[in-house]
SEFIZA-3560 file (N, C-alpha, C; in Angstrom, 3 decimals):
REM SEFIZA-3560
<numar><xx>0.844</xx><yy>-1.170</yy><zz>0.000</zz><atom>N</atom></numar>
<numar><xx>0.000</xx><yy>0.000</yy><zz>0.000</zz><atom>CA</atom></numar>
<numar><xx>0.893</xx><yy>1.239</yy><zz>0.000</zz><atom>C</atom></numar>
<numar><xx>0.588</xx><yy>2.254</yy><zz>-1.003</zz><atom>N</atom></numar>
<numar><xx>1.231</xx><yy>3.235</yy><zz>-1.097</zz><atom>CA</atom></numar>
<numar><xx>0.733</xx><yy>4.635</yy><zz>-0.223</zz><atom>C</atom></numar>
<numar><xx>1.261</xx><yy>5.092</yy><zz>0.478</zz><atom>N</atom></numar>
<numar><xx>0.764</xx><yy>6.004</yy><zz>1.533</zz><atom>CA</atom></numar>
<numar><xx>1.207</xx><yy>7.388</yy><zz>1.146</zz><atom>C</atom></numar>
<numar><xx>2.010</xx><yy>7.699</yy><zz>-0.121</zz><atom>N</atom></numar>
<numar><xx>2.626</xx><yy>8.963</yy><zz>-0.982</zz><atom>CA</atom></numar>
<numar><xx>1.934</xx><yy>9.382</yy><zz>-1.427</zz><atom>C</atom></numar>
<numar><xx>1.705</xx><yy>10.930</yy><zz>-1.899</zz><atom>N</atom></numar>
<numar><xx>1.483</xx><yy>11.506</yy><zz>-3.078</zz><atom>CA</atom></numar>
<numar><xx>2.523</xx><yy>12.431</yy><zz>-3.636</zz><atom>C</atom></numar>
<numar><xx>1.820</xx><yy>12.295</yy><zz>-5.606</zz><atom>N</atom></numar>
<numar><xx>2.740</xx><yy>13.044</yy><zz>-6.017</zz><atom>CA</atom></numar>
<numar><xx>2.421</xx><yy>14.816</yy><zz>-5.710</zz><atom>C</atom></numar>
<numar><xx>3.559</xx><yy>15.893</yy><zz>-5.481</zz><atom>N</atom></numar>
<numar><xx>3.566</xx><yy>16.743</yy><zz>-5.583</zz><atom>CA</atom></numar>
<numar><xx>2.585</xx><yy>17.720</yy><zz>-6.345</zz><atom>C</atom></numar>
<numar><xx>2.275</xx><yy>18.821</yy><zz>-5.911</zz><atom>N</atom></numar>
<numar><xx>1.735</xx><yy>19.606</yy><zz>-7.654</zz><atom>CA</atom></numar>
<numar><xx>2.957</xx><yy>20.551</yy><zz>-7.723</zz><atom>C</atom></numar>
<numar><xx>4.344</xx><yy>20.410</yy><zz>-7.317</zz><atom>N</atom></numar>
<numar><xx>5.234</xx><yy>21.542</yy><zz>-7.482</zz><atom>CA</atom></numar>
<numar><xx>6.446</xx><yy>20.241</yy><zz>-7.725</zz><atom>C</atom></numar>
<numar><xx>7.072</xx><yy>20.742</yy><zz>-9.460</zz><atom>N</atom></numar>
<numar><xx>7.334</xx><yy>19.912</yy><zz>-10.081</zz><atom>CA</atom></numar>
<numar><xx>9.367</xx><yy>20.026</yy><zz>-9.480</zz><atom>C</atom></numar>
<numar><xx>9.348</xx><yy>21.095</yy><zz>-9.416</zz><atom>N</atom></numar>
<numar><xx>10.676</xx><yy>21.719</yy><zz>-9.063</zz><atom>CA</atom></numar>
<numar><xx>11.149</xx><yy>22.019</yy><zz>-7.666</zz><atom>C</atom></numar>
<numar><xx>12.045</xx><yy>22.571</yy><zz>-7.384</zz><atom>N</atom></numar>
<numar><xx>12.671</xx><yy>23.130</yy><zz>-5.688</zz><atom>CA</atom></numar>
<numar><xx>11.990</xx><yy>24.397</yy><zz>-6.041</zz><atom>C</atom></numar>
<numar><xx>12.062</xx><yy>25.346</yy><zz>-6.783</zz><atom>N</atom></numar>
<numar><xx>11.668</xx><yy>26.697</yy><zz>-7.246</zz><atom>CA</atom></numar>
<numar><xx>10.736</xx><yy>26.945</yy><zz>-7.137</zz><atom>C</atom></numar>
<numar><xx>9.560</xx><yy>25.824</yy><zz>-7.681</zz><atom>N</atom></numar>
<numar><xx>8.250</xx><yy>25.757</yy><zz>-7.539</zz><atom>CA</atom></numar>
<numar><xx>7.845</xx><yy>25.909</yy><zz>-6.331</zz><atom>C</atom></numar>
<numar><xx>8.471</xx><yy>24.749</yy><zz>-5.420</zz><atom>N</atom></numar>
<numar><xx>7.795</xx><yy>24.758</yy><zz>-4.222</zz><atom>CA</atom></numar>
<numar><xx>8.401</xx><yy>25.796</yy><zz>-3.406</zz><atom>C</atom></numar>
<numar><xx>9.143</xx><yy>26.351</yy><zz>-3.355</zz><atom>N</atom></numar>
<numar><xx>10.204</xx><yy>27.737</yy><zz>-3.004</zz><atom>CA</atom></numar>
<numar><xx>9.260</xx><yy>28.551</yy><zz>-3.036</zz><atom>C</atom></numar>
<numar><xx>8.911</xx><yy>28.937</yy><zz>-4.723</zz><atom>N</atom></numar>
<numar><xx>8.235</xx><yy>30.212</yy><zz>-4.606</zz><atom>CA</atom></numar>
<numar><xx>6.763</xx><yy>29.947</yy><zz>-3.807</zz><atom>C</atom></numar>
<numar><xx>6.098</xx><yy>28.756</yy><zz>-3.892</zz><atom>N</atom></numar>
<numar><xx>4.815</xx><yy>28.849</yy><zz>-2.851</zz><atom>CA</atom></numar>
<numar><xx>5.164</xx><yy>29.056</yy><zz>-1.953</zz><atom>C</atom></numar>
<numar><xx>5.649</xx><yy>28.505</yy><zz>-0.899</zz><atom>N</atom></numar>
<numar><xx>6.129</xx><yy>28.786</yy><zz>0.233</zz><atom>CA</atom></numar>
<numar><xx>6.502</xx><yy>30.028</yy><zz>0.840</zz><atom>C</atom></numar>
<numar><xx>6.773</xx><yy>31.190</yy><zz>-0.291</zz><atom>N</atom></numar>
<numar><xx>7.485</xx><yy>32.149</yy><zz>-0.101</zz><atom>CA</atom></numar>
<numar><xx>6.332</xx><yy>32.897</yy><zz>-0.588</zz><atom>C</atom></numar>
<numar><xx>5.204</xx><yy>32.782</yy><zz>-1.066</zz><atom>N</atom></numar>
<numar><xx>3.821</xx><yy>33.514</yy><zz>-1.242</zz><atom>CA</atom></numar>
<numar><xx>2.940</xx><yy>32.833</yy><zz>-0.238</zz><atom>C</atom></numar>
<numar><xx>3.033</xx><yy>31.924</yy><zz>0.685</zz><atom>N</atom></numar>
<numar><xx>2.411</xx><yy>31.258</yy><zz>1.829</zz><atom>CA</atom></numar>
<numar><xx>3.075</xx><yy>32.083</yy><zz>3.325</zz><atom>C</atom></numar>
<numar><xx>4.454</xx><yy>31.881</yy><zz>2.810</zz><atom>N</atom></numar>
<numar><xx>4.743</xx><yy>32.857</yy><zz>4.201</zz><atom>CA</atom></numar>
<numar><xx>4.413</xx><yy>34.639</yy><zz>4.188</zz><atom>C</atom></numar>
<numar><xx>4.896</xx><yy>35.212</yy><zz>2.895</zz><atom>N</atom></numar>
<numar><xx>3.943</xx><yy>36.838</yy><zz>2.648</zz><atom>CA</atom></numar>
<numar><xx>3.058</xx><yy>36.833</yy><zz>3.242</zz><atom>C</atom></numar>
<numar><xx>1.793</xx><yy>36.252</yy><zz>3.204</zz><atom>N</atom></numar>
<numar><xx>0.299</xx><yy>36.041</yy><zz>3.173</zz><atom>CA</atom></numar>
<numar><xx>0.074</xx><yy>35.860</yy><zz>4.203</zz><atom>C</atom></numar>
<numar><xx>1.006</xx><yy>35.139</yy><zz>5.061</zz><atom>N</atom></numar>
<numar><xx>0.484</xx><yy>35.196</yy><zz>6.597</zz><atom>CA</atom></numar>
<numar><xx>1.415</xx><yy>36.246</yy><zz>7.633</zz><atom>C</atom></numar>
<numar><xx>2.047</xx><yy>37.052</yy><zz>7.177</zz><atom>N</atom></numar>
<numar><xx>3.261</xx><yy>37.989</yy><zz>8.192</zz><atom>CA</atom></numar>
<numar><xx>2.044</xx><yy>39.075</yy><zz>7.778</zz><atom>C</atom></numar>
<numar><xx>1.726</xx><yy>39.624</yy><zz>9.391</zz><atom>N</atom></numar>
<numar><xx>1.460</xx><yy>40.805</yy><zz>9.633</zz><atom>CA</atom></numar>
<numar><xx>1.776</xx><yy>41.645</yy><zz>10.004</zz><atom>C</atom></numar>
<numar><xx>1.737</xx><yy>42.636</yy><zz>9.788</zz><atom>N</atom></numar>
<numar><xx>2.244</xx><yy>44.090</yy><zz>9.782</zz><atom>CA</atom></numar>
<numar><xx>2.787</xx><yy>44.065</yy><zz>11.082</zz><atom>C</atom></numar>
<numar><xx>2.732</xx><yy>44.078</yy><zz>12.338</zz><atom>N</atom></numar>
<numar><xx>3.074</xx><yy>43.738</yy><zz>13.656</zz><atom>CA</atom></numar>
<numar><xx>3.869</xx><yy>43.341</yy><zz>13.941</zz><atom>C</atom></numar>
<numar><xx>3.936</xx><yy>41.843</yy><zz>13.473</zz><atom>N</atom></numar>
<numar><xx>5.341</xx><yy>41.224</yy><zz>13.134</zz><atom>CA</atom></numar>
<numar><xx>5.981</xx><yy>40.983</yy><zz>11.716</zz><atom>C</atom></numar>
<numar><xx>6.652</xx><yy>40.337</yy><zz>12.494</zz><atom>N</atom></numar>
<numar><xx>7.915</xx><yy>40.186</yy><zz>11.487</zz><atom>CA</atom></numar>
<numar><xx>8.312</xx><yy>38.741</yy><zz>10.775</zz><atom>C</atom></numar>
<numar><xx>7.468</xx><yy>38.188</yy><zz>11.264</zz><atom>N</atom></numar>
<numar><xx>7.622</xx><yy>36.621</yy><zz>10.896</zz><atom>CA</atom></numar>
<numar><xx>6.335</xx><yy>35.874</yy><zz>10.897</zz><atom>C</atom></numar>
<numar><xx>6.417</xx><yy>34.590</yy><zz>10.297</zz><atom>N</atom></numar>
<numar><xx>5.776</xx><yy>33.933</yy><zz>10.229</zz><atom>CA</atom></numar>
<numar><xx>5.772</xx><yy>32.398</yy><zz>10.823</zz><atom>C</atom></numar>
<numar><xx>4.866</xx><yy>31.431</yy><zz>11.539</zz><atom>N</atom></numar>
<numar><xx>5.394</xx><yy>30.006</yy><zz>11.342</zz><atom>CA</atom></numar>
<numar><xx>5.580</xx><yy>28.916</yy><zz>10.662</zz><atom>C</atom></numar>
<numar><xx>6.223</xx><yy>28.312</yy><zz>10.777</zz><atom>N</atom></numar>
<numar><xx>6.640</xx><yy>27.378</yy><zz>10.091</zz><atom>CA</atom></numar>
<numar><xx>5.302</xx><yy>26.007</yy><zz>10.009</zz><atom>C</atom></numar>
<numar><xx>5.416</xx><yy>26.167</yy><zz>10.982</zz><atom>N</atom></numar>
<numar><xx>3.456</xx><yy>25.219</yy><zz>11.278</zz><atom>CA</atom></numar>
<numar><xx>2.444</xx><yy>25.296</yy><zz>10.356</zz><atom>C</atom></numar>
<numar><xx>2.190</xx><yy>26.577</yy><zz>10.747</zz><atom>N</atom></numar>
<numar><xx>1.053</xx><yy>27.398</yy><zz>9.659</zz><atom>CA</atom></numar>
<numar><xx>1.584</xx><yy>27.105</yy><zz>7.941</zz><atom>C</atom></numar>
<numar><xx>2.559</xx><yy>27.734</yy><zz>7.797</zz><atom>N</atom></numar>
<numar><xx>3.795</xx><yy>27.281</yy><zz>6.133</zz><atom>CA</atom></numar>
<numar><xx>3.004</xx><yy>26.212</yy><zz>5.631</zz><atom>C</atom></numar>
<numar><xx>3.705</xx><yy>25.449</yy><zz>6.597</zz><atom>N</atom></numar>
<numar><xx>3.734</xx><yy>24.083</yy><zz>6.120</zz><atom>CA</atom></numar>
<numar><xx>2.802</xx><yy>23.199</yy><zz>6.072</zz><atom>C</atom></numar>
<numar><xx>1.259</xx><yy>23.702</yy><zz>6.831</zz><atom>N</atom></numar>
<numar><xx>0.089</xx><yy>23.041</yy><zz>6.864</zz><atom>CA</atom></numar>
<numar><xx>-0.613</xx><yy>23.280</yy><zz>5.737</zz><atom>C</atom></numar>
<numar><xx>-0.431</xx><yy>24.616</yy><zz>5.301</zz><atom>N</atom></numar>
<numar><xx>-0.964</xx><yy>25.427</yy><zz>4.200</zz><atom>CA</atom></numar>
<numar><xx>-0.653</xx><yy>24.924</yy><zz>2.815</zz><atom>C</atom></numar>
<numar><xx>0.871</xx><yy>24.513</yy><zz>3.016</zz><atom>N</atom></numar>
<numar><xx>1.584</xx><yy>23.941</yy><zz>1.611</zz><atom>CA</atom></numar>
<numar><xx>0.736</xx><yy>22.430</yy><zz>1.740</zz><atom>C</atom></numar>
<numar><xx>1.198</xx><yy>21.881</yy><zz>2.323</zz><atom>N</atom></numar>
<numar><xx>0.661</xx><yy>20.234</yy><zz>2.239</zz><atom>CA</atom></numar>
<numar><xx>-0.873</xx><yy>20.454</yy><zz>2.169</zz><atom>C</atom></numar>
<numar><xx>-2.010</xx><yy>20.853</yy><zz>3.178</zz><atom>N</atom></numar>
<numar><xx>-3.137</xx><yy>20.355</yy><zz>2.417</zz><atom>CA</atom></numar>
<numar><xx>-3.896</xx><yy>21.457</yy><zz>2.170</zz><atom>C</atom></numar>
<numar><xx>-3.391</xx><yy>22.332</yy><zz>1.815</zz><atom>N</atom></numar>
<numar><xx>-3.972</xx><yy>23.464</yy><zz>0.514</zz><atom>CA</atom></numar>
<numar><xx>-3.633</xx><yy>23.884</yy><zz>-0.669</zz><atom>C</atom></numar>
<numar><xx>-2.095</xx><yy>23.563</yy><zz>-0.871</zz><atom>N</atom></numar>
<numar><xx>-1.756</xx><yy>23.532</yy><zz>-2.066</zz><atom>CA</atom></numar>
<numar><xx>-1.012</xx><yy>22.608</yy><zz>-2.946</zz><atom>C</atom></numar>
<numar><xx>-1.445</xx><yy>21.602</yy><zz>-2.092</zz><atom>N</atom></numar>
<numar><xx>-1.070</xx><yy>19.752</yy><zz>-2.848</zz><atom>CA</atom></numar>
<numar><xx>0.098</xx><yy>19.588</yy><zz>-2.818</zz><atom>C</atom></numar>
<numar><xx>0.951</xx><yy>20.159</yy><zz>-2.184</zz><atom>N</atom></numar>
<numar><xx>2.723</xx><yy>19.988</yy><zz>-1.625</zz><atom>CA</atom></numar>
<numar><xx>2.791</xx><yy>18.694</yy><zz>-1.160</zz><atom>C</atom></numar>
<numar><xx>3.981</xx><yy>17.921</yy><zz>-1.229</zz><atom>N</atom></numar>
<numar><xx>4.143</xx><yy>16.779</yy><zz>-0.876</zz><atom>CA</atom></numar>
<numar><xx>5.221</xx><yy>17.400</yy><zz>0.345</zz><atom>C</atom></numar>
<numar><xx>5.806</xx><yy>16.628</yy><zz>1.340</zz><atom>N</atom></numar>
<numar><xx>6.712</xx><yy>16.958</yy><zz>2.336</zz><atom>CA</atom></numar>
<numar><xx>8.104</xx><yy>17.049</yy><zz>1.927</zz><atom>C</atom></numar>
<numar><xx>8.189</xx><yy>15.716</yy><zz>0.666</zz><atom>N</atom></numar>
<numar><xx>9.668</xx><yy>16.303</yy><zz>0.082</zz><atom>CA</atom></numar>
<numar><xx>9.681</xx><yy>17.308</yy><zz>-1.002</zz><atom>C</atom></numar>
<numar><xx>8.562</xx><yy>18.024</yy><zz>-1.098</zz><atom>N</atom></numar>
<numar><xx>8.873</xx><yy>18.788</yy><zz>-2.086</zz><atom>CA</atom></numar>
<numar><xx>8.768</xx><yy>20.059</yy><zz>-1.025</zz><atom>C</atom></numar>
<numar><xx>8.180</xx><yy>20.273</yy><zz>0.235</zz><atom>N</atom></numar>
<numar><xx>8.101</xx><yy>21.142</yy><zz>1.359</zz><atom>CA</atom></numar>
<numar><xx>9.598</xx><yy>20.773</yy><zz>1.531</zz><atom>C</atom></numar>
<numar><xx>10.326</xx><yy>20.125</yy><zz>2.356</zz><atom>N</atom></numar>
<numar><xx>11.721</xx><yy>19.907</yy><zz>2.250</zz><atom>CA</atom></numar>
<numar><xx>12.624</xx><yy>21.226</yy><zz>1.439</zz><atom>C</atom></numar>
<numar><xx>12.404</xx><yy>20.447</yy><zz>-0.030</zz><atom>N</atom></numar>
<numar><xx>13.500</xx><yy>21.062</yy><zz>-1.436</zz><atom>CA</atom></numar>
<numar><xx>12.886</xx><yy>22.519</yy><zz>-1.468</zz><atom>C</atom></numar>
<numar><xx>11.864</xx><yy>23.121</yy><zz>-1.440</zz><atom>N</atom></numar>
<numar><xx>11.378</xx><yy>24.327</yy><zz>-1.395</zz><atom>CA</atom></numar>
<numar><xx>11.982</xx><yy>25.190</yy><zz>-0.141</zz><atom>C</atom></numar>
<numar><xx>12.253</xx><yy>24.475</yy><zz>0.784</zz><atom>N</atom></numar>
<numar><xx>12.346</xx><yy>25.350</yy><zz>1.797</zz><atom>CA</atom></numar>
<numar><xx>13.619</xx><yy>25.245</yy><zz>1.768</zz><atom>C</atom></numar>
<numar><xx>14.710</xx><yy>24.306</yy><zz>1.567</zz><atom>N</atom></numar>
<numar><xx>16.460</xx><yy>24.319</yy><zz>1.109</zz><atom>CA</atom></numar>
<numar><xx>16.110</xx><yy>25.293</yy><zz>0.391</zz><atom>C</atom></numar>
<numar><xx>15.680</xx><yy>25.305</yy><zz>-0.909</zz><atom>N</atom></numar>
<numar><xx>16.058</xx><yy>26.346</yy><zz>-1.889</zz><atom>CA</atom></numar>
<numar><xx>15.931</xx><yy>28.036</yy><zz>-1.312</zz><atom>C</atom></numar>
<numar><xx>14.776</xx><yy>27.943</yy><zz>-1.373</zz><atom>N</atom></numar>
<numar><xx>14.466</xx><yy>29.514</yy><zz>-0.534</zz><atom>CA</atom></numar>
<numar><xx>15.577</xx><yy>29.956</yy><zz>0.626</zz><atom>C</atom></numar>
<numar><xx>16.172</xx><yy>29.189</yy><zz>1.203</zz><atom>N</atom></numar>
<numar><xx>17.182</xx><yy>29.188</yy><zz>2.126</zz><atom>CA</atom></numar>
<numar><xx>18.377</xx><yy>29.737</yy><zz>1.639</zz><atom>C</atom></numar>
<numar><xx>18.649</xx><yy>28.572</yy><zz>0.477</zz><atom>N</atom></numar>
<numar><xx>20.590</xx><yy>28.759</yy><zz>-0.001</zz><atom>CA</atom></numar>
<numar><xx>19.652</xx><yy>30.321</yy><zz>-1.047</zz><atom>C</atom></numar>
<numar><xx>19.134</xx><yy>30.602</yy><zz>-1.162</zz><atom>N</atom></numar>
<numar><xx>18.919</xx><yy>31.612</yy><zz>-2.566</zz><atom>CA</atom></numar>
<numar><xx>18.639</xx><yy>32.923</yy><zz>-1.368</zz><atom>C</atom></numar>
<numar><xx>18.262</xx><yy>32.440</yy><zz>-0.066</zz><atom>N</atom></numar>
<numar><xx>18.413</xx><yy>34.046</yy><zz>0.731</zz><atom>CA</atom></numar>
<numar><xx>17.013</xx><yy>34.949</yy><zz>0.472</zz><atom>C</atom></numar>
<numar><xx>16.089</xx><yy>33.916</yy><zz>0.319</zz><atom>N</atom></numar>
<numar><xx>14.472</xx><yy>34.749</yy><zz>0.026</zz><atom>CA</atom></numar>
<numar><xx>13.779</xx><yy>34.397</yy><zz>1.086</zz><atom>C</atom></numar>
<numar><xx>14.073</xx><yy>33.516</yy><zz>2.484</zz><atom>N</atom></numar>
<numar><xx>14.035</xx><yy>33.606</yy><zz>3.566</zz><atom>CA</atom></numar>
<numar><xx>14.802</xx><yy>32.550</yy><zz>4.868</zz><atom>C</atom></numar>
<numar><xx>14.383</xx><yy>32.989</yy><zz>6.031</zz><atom>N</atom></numar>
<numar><xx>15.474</xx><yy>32.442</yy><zz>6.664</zz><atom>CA</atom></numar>
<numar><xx>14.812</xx><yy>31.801</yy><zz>8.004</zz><atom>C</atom></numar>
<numar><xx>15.162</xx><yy>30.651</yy><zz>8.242</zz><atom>N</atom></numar>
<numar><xx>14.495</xx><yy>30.288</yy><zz>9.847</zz><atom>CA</atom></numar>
<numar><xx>15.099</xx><yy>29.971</yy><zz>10.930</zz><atom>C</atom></numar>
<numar><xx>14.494</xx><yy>30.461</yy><zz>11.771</zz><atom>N</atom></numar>
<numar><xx>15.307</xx><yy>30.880</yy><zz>13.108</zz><atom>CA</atom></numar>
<numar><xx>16.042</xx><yy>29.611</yy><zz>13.896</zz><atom>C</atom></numar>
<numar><xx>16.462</xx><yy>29.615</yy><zz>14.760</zz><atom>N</atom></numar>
<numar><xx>17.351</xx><yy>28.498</yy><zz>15.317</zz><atom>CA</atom></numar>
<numar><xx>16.394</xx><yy>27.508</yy><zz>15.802</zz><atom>C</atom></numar>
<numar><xx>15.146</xx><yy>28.296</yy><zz>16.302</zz><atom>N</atom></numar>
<numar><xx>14.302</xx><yy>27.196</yy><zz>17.143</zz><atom>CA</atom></numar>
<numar><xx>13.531</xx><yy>26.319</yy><zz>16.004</zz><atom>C</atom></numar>
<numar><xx>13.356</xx><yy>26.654</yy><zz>14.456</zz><atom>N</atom></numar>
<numar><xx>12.977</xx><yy>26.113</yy><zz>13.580</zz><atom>CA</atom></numar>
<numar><xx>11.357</xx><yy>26.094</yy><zz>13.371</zz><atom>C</atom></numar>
<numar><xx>11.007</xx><yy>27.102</yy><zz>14.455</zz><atom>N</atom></numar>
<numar><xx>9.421</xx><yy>27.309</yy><zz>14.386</zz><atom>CA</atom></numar>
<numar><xx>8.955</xx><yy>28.480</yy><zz>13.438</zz><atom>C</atom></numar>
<numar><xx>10.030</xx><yy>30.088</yy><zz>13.267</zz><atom>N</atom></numar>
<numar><xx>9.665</xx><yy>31.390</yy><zz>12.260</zz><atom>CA</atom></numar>
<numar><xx>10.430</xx><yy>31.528</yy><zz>11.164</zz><atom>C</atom></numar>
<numar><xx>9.848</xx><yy>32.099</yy><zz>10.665</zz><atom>N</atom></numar>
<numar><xx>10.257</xx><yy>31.964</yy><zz>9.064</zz><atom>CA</atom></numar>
<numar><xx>10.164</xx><yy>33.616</yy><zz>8.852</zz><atom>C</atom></numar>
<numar><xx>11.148</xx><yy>34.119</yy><zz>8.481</zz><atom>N</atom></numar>
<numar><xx>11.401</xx><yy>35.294</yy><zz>8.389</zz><atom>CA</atom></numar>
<numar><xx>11.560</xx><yy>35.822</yy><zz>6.595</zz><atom>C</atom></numar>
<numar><xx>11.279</xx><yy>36.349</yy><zz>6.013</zz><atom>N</atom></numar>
<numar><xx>11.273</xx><yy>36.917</yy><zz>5.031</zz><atom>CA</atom></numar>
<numar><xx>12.747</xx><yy>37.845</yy><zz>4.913</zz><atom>C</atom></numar>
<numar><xx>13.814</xx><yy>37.761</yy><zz>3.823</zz><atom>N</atom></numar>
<numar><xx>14.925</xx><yy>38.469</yy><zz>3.000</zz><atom>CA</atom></numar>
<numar><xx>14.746</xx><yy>39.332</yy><zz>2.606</zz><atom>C</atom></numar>
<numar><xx>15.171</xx><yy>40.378</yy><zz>2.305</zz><atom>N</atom></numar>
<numar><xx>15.301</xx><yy>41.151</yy><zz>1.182</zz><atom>CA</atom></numar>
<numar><xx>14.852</xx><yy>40.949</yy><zz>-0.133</zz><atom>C</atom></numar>
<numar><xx>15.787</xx><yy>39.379</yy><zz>-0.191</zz><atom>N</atom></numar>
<numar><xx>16.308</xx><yy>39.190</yy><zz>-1.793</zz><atom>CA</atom></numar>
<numar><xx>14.790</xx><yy>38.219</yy><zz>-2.032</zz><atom>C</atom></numar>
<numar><xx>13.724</xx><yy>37.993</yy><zz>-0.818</zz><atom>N</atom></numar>
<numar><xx>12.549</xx><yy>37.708</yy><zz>-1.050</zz><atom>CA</atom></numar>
<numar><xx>11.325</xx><yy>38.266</yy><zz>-0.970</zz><atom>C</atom></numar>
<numar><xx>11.665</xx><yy>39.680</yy><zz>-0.749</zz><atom>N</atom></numar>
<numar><xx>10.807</xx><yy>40.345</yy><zz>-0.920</zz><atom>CA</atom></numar>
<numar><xx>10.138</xx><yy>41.195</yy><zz>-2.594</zz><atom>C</atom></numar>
<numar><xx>10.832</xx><yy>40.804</yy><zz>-3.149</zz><atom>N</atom></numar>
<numar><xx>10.796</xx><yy>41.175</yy><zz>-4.714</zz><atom>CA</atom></numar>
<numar><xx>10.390</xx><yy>39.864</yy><zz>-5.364</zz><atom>C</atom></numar>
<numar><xx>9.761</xx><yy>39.086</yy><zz>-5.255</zz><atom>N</atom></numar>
<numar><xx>9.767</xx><yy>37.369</yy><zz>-5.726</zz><atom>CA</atom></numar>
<numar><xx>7.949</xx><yy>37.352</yy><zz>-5.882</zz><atom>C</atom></numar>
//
């Protein structure tokens, strides 16, 4: 029995850039960050993300500096170089 699904984000980029229009969408003006909880619930069962493609999306967005997460691994902070994306 297969317990997988396939992705709808074919690439690291793909799932990068959702992630990175999932975290926008939830940072309010107040703060400054977002969670990683929320991210990642949103990607998997709202926008058909698989976990390894949540994984490669969130490496990518990382090494490319369009956002960054904190030590405790719970906020997700928005870049510079991701704020133009």
């Amino acid at each position: 029995m297969q317990f997988t699904k396939e992705s709808a984000f074919k690439t690291p980029e793909a799932a990068a850039r959702e992630l990175l229009r999932i975290a926008k969408s939830k940072i309010k003006d107040e703060y400054a960050h977002t969670y990683t909880g929320v991210t990642n619930s949103e990607f998997l069962y709202t926008s058909g993300g698989s976990l390894d493609a949540y994984k490669a999306g969130r490496d990518f967005a990382v090494a490319n500096k369009w956002f960054r997460i904190d030590e405790s691994g719970t906020r997700i902070f928005i870049l510079p170089d991701g704020l133009n994306i």
